[in-house]
C-alpha positions in Angstrom: 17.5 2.9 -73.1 14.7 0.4 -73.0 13.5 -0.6 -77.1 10.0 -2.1 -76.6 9.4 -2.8 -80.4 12.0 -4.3 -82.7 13.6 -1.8 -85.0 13.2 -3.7 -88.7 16.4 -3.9 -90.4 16.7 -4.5 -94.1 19.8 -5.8 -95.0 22.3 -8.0 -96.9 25.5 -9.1 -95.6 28.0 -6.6 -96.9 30.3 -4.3 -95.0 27.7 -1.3 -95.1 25.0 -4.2 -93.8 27.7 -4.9 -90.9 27.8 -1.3 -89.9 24.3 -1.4 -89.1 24.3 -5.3 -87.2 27.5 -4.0 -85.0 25.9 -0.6 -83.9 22.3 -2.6 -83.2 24.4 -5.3 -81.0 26.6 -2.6 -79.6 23.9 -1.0 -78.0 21.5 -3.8 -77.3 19.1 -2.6 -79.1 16.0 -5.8 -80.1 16.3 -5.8 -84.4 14.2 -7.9 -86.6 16.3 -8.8 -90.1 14.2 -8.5 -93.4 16.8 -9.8 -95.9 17.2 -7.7 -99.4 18.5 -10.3 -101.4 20.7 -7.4 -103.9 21.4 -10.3 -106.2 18.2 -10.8 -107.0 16.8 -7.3 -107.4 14.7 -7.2 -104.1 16.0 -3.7 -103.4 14.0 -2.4 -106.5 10.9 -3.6 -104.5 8.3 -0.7 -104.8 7.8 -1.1 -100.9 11.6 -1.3 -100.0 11.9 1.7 -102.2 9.5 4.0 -100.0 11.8 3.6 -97.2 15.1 3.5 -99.2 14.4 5.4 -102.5 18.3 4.9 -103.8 17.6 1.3 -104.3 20.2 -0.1 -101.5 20.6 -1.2 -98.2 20.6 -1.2 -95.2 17.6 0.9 -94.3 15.6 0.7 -91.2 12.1 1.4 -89.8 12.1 2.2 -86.4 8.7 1.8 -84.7 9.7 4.1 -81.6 11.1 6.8 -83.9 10.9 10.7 -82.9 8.1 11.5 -80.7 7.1 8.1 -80.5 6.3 8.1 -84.0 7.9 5.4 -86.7 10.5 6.7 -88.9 12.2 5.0 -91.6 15.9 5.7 -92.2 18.4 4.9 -95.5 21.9 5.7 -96.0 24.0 3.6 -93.7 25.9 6.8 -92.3 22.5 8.3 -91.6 21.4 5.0 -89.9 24.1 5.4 -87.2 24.2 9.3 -86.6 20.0 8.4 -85.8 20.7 5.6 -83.7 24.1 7.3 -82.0 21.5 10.3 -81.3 18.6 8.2 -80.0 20.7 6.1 -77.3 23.3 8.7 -76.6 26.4 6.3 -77.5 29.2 5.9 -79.6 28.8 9.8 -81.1 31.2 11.5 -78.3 30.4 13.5 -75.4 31.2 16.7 -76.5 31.1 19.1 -79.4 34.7 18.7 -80.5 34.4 14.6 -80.4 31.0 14.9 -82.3 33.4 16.5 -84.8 36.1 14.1 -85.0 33.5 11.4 -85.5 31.6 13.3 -88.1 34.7 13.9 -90.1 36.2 10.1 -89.9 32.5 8.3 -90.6 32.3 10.8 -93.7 35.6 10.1 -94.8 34.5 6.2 -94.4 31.2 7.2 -96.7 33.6 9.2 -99.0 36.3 7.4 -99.6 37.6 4.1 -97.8 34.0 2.6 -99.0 33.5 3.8 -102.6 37.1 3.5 -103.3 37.8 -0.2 -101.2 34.4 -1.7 -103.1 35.8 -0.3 -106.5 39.2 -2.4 -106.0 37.0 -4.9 -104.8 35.2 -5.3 -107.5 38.0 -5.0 -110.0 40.1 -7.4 -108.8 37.7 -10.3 -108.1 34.3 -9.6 -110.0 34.9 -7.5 -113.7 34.3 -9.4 -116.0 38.1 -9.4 -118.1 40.8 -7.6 -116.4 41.5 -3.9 -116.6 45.5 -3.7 -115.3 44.5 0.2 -115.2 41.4 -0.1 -112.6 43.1 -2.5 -110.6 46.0 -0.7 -109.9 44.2 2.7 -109.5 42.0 1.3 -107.0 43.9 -0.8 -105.1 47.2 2.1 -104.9 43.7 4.3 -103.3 43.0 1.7 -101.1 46.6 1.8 -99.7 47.0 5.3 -99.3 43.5 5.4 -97.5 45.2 2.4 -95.1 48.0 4.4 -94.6 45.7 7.5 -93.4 44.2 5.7 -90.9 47.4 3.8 -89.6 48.9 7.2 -89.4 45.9 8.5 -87.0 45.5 5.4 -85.2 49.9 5.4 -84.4 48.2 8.4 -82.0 45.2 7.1 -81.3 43.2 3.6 -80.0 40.2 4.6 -82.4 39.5 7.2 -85.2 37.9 9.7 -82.8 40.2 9.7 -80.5 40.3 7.8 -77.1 36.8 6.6 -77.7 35.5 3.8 -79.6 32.7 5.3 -81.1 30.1 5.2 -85.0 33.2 6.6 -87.2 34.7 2.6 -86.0 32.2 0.5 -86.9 31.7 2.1 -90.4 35.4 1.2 -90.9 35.6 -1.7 -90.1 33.5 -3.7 -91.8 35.6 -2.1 -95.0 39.0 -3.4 -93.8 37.6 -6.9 -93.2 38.0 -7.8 -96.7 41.5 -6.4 -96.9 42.9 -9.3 -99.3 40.5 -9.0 -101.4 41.3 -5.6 -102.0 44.8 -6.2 -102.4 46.0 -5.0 -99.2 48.6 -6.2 -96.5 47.8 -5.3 -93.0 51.0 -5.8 -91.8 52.2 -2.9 -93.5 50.0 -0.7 -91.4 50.6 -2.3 -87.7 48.9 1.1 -86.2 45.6 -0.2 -88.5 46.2 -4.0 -87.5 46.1 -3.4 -83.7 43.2 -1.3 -83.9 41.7 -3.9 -86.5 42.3 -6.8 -84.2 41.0 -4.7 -81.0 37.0 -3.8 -82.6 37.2 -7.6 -84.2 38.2 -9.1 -80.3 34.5 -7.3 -79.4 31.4 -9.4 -78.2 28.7 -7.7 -80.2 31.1 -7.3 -83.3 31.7 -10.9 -83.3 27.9 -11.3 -83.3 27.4 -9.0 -85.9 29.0 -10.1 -88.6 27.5 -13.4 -88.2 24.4 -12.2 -89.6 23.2 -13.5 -92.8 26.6 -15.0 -93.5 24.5 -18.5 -94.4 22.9 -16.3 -97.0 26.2 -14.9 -98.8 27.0 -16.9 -101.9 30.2 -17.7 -103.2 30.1 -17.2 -106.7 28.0 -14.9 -108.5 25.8 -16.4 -111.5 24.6 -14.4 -114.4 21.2 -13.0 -113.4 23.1 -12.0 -110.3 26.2 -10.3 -111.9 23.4 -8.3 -114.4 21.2 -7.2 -111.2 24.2 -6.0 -109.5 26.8 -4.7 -112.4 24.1 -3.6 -115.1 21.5 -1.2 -112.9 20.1 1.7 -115.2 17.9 4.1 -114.1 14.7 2.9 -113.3 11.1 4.8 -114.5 
């Protein structure tokens, strides 16, 4: 499909950012980044929060929306069911491979996310070291790597034969596997299919974005924006 406009992206470079740059670059579709800087509170903007009223990105504003009408979207699953809908790509052909992708990109927003940024942030960002949350996360972690290498011994993607949304919300969750405690070699099924999205063009491209913006250590104002949020009235 021809995109006239730029859809407006709001993002940081994290993996649910990266879901949002590959599926954009995957279907050539023209994007215009609007960095949230999450480390310095810019998500609790009063305008970002009209389009993203959960306080986090990525979120999008799409001037050619429905009808021809802008529409904003949050939520990064949401963000690539709209744009899997509105170029006809990477959502399956039929009813039953709608299904299978519906039920792996949930499982991505349900678990491998929540629970991979958990022993993420355990084992390189709390503050002392909780033995307990570390191994609790990172033994979740595993067993979610083991899921997937046991589907993907079956199958090139987590659909099915088709590379398709339920991928690129995966993947940018395994990218940091170290850092999460994890081995890929113990799940070769999970490696080949890892290696095969990262070998892509337009992935390659993606997860370039913003990386001259990621910082390496956190400082304080940071570590309280993003590890001390409260409800905000």
């Amino acid at each position: 499909m021809t995109q006239k406009a730029p859809i407006a992206l709001y993002f940081w470079p994290t993996p649910n950012g990266y879901k949002i740059t590959i599926m954009l670059e995957e279907c050539g579709l023209p994007y215009e980044v609007k960095y949230v800087d999450i480390g310095r509170g810019e998500q609790f903007a009063p305008a970002f929060l009209t389009i993203a009223p959960n306080n986090r990105m990525p979120a999008i504003v799409d001037p050619e929306g429905p009808d021809g009408e802008p529409v904003s979207v949050f939520e990064s699953g949401a963000i690539l069911q709209y744009l899997a809908r509105k170029t006809g790509r990477f959502y399956g052909q039929d009813e039953r491979a709608r299904i299978a992708v519906e039920e792996w990109l949930f499982w991505q927003m349900a678990g491998l996310g929540p629970m991979a940024g958990q022993a993420h942030h355990f084992q390189q960002y709390a503050p002392e070291k909780v033995p307990y949350a570390i191994k609790r996360y990172t033994d979740e972690v595993n067993r979610l790597y083991g899921v997937m290498d046991k589907r993907l011994e079956a199958n090139d993607y987590l659909a099915g034969d088709f590379y398709s949304i339920a991928d690129m919300a995966a993947y940018p969750w395994v990218r940091p596997y170290k850092r999460q405690g994890q081995d890929l070699d113990a799940f070769p099924a999970l490696k080949a299919w890892f290696e095969r999205i990262r070998a892509r063009p337009a992935v390659a491209r993606a997860v370039m974005v913003g990386t001259e913006r990621r910082r390496k250590e956190l400082d304080d104002r940071a570590r309280e924006v993003l590890f001390g949020q409260r409800a905000r009235r």
